[in-house]
C-alpha positions in Angstrom: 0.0 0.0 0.0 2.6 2.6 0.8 4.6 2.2 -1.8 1.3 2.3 -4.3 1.0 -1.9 -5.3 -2.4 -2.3 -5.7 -2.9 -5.5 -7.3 -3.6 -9.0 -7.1 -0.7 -9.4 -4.5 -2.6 -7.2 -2.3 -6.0 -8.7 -2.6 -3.9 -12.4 -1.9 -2.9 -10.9 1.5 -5.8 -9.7 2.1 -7.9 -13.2 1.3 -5.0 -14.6 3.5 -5.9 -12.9 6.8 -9.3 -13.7 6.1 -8.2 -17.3 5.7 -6.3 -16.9 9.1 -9.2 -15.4 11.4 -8.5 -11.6 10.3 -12.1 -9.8 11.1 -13.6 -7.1 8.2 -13.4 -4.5 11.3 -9.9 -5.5 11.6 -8.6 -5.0 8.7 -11.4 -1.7 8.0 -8.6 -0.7 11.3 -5.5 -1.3 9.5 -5.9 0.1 6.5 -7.5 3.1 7.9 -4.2 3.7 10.3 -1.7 2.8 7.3 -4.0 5.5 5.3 -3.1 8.1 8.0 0.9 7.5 6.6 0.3 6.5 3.0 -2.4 8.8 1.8 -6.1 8.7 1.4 -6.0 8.3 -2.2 -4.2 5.4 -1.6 -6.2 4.1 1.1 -9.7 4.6 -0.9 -8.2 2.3 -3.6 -7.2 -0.4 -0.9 -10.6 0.2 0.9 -11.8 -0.6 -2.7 -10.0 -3.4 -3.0 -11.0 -4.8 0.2 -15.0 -4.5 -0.5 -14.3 -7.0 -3.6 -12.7 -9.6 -1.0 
């Protein structure tokens, strides 16, 4: 996220913490504090990203 990739490496960690007990609220939290560092442009497309998975 921080350094902008976006793609289906992202969506494979994120299907991966679901796998592994990783709540939506949890990782709604995450992405929302690496946001505060990376950007919200950034972080929409992640948030984005996260809706599909």
């Amino acid at each position: 996220m921080a350094s902008g990739i976006t793609d289906a490496s992202l969506a494979y960690h994120l299907q991966n913490a679901k796998v592994h007990g990783v709540t939506k609220e949890e990782i709604a939290a995450i992405i929302t504090h690496a946001t505060m560092y990376t950007g919200w442009p950034k972080g929409w497309i992640v948030f984005r990203l996260a809706k599909d998975v």
